[in-house]
N, C-alpha and C positions, 0 to 999 in steps of 0.2 A: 575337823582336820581336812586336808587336803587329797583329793584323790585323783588319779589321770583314769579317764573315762573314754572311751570309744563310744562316740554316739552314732556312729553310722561307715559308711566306708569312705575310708578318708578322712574324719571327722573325728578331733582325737579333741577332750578340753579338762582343764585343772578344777575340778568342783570343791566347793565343799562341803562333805558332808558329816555324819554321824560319827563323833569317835564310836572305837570296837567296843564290843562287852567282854567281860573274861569268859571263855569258850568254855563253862565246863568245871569241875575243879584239877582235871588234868590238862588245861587250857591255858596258857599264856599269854599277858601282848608284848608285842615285840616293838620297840620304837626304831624306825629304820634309817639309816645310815647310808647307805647307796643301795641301788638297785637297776637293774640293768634290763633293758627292752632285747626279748628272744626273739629269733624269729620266726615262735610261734604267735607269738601277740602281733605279727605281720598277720596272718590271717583272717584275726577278726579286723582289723584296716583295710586292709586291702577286700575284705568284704567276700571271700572263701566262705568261713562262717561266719554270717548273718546275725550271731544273736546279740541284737542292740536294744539300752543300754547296756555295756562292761566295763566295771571297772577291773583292770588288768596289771599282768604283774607278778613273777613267780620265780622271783628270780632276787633276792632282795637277803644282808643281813643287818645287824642292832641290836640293839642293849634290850633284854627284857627289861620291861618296867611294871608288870605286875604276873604273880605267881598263884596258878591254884596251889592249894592244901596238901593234894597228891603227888606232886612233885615229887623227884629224887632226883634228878641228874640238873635242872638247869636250877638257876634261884635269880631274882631280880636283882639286878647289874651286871649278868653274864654280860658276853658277847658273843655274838651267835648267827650261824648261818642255817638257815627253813631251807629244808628239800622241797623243791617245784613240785612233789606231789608225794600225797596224804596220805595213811591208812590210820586204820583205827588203833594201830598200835599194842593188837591185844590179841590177834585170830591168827590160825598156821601160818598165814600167807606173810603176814608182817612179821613173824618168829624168822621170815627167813631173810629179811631186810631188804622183800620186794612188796612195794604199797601195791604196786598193778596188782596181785595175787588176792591182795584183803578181801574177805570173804564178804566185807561190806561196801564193797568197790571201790576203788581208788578216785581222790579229788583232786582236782590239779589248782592253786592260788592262780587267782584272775582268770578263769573261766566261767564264773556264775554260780559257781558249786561253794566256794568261795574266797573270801576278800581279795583285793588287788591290794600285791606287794610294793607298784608305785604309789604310796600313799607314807603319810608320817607314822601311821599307827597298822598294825597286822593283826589281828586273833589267830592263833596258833591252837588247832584241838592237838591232842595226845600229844601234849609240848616236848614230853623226854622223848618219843620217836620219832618227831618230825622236826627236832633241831640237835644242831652239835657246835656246842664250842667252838669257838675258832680256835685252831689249832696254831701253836708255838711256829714260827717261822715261815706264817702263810698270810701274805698282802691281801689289804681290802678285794683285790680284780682276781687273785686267785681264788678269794674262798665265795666270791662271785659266782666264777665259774664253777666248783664244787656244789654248787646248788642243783645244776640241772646240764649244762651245756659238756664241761669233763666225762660226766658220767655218762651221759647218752653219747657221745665219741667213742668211749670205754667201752659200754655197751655195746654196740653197733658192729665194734671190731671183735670183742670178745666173743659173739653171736656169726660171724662169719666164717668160721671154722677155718681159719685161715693156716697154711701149712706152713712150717719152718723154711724162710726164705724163699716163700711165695709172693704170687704177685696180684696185689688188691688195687682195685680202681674205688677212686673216692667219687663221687657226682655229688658237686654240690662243695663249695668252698668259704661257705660264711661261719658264724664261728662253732657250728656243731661239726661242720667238715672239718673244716682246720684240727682240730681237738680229735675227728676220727683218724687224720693225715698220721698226726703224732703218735695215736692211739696203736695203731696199726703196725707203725714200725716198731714203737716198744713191745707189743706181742709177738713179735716177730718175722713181720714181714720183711720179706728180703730185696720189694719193689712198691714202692707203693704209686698210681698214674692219679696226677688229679684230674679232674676235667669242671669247667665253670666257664659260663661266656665273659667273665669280667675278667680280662689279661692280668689285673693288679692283682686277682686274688690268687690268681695261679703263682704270683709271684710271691706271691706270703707264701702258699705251699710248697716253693722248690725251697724256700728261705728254712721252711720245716724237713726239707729232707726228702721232698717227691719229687716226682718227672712229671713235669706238665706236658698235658696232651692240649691240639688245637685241632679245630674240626671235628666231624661226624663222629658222632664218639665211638658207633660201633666199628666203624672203618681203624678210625685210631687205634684204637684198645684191640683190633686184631693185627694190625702190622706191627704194633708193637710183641707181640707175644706170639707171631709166626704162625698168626693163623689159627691158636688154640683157644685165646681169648682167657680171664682171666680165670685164677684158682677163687678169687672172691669180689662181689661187688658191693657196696655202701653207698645206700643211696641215702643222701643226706638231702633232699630235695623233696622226691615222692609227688611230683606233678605225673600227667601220667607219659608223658614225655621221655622222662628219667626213669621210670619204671621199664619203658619200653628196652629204651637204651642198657637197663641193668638187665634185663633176660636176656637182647642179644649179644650183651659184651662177657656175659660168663660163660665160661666152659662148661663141657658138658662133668657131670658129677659136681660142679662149684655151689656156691651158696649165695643166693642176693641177701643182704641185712639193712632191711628198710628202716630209718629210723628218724625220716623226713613225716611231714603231716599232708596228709592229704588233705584235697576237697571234700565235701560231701557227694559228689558226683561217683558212680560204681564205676572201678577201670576194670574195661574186658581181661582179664588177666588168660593169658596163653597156656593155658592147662593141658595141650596137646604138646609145645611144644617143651615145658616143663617135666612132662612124663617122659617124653622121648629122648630128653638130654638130662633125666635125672637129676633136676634140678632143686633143692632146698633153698624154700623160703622161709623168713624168717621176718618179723617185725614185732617190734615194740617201744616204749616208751621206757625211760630210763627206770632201771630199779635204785632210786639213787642210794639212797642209804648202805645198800649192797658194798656201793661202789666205792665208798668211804673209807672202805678195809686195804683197798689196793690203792686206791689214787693219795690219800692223805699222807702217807709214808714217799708214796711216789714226788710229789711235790714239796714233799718240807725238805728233802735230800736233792732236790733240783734236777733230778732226777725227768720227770714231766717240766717239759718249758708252759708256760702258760703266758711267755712275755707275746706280743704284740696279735693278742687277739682282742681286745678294746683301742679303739682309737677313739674316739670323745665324749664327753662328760660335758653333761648337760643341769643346770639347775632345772628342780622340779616344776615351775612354773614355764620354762622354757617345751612342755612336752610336746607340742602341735610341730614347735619346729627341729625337734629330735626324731620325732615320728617319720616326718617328710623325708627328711635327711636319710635317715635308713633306707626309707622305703627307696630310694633311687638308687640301690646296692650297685654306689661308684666303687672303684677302683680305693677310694680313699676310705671309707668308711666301710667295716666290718661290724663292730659292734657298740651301744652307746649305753653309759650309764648314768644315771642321775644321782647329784652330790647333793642330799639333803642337811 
């Protein structure tokens, strides 16, 4: 089969390799049908982390095409979208529909741990927990995004303790931002400020319903807010830059909700000035399955917009110059998915 590979930084290529084995007898393969480049799979490209060979990819749904034994929820010919990351499907931590929690740690697809979702074929372990039907009145790019991208927006906002008609700064406007923009104001924010050096993406998020900021963003995000600076901040970014900018754009008693990827480099975190303005921190990776109880209703009633957070589609062989493309996060491109 076909697999997209990160052989280095910058260095993305189409291989072929080993079809998957069945993972298991609660294991499934999944034949993929699109799947979409996050922009965590920027990381290993852009060469953040280092770990080369990857085949990458976590973001992807298809038809299963072979079922273990133990099965009860999916059967070969579903249609089916895989949560970006894994548990074991069987320990407290997965009983609460958070994989991060699993007592056996959580795996994220196209990390190394394993397989990459841009590929024809996926091995899915604990198949009834790590996949879900596609749901009745939810397009291919919706239930896309239901994999990993909705849910960590969702998350990110739900985690920011955000008050009835308060006002949250998003950092960071690509498509896990965009998703927190939306996220935020359906939880109930009353203001939501974006801030991104890319002017087009700012313009997706006023499109969504924000106030875009320009310039210093802690400057900004205080004259917009006279001075108190924000009730919560979402950093959907997480350089340390953006980190910076989220302890000095929150208020004192606010909450920063990290839910961008870092480098592996340690960021000085301001622990003096955190204590002295009371500051809650908060970060995580999406619990996605969690999030399937709120966003899947949320989205079949139209409820959650999901429209114009992909903008191109790329055949799978096409990968090196889908990669490029992203990686120059213009004004025109957000997010890209491959139509296998």
């Amino acid at each position: 089969m076909r697999a997209v590979v990160v052989e280095g930084a910058g260095q993305v290529a189409v291989q072929d390799v080993p079809d998957p084995e069945l993972p298991g007898p609660d294991g499934a393969v999944v034949q993929i049908a699109t799947a979409a480049i996050c922009g965590s799979d920027l990381h290993f490209y852009d060469g953040d982390l280092p770990f080369f060979p990857v085949a990458v990819g976590h973001e992807v749904i298809g038809t299963v095409v072979e079922a273990g034994p133990d099965l009860r929820d999916v059967a070969v010919g579903d249609r089916v979208l895989v949560a970006s990351v894994a548990g074991c499907g069987r320990c407290p931590g997965c009983a609460t529909g958070d994989p991060v929690t699993c007592v056996q740690g959580p795996k994220v697809f196209g990390s190394g741990e394993l397989g990459g979702g841009q590929a024809d074929l996926l091995a899915v372990p604990a198949a009834d927990f790590q996949l879900l039907k596609v749901p009745d009145g939810v397009d291919d790019e919706a239930a896309l995004l239901l994999t990993d991208n909705l849910g960590t927006g969702w998350a990110g906002a739900a985690r920011a303790d955000i008050p009835p008609g308060g006002t949250v700064v998003v950092l960071g406007l690509g498509a896990v931002g965009l998703c927190a923009v939306r996220a935020a104001l359906l939880q109930g924010a009353g203001r939501v400020l974006a801030v991104d050096p890319v002017a087009g993406r700012r313009t997706r998020a006023v499109a969504s319903g924000a106030v875009a900021l320009d310039g210093p963003t802690v400057e900004a995000v205080l004259e917009a807010t006279g001075g108190l600076g924000a009730d919560a901040v979402i950093d959907a970014v997480a350089t340390d830059g953006s980190l910076a900018d989220a302890f000095g754009a929150v208020r004192a008693g606010g909450t920063v909700s990290v839910i961008g990827v870092h480098d592996l480099e340690p960021w000085p975190l301001p622990v003096l000035m955190g204590v002295f303005r009371s500051i809650t921190l908060r970060m995580t990776t999406a619990p996605v399955h969690r999030t399937w109880r709120d966003l899947v209703p949320l989205v079949q009633h139209g409820r959650f917009d999901t429209s114009g957070i992909f903008t191109h589609v790329h055949d799978l062989a096409d990968a090196p110059a889908a990669y490029a493309r992203v990686a120059e996060r213009s004004p025109d491109c957000v997010k890209v998915r491959f139509q296998l």
